[in-house]
C-alpha positions in Angstrom: 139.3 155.9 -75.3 137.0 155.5 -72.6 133.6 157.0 -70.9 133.8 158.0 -67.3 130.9 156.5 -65.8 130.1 159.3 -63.3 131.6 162.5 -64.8 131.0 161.3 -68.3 134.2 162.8 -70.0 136.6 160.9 -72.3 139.7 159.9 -71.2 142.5 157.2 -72.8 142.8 153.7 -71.2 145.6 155.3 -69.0 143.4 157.3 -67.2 141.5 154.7 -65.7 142.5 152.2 -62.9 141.5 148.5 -64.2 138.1 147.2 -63.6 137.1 150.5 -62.7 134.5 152.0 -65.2 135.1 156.0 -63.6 137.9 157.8 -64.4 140.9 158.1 -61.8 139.6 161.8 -61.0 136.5 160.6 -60.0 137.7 157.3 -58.0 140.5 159.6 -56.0 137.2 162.1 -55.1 134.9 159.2 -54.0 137.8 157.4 -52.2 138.5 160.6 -50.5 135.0 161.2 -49.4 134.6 158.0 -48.0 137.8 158.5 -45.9 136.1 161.8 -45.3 133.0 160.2 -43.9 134.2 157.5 -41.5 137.8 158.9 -41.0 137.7 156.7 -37.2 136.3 153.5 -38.7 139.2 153.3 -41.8 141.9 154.5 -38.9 140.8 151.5 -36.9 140.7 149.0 -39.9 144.1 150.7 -41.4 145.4 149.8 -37.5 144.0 146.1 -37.4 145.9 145.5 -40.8 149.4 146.9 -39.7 149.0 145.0 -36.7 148.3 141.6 -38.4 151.0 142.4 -41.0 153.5 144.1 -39.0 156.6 141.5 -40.3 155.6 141.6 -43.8 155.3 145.2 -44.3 158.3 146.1 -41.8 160.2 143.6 -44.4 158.5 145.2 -47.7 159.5 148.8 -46.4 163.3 147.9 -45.4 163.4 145.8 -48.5 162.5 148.9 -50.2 164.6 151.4 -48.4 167.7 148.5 -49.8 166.7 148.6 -53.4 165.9 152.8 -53.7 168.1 154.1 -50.7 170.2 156.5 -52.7 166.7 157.9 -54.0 165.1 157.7 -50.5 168.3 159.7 -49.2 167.8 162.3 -51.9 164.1 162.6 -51.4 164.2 163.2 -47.4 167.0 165.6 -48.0 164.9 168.0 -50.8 161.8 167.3 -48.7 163.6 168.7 -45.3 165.6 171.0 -47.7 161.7 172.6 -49.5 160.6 172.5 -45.2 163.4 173.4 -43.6 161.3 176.8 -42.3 158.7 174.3 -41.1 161.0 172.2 -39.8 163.2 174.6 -37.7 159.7 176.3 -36.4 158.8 172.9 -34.8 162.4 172.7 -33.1 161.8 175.7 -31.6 158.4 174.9 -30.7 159.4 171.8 -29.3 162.9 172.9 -28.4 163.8 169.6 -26.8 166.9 168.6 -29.3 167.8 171.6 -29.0 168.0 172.6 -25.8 169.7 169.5 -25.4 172.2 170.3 -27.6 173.0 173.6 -25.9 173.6 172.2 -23.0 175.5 169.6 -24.0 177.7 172.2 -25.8 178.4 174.8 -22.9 179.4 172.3 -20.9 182.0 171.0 -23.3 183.1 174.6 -24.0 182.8 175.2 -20.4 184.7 174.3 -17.5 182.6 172.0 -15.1 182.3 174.7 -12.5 180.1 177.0 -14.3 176.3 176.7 -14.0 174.3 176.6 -17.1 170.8 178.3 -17.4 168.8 178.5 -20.9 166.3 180.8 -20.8 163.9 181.9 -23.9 167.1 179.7 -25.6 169.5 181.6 -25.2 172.2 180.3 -22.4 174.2 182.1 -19.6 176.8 180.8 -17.7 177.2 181.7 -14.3 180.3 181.0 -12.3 180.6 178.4 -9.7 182.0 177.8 -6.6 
């Protein structure tokens, strides 16, 4: 068992990072207020890093991706699947994809002499010449 140095509680040696004499609780709060406080200046140093070690983390993350992908597949599905109202509200929002894909589809459906107009997303197809 350890003492928290700031919030004085007791917690086991789990609890604590190493060489840290506060408890996790109290390092994820003070980390989180320094973010907090100069949000532009850790952007710009998080920036400078990715940019100096663009190879080695692009290889870290695909070597990653390699080793876990069945449980990176699964967690991008349940994510989309627990967001899928989210998700589907930006589509609409943003309605590009989709738009595109309506197009795409009445003219497949269609034959090319029909003019396609998408209006509040819904399509009409008016007969050509």
């Amino acid at each position: 068992m350890k003492t928290c140095s700031q919030c004085g509680h007791d917690f086991p040696n789990t609890g604590f990072y190493e060489r840290h004499s506060c408890c996790k609780e109290c390092s994820k709060k003070e980390r989180k207020a320094r973010y907090n406080k100069d949000k532009k200046k850790v952007s710009i140093q998080r920036r400078v890093y990715y940019l100096k070690n663009q190879e080695l983390l692009r290889k870290k993350s695909n070597d990653f991706y390699h080793e876990n992908r069945l449980e990176v597949i699964t967690n991008k599905r349940k994510k989309y699947a627990d967001n899928r109202p989210k998700y589907l509200k930006l589509e609409i929002e943003h309605g590009a994809r989709k738009r595109i894909d309506k197009i795409l589809l009445a003219a497949l459906e269609s034959d090319f002499n029909t003019k396609t107009v998408i209006f509040n997303d819904k399509i009409t197809l008016f007969k050509g010449k």
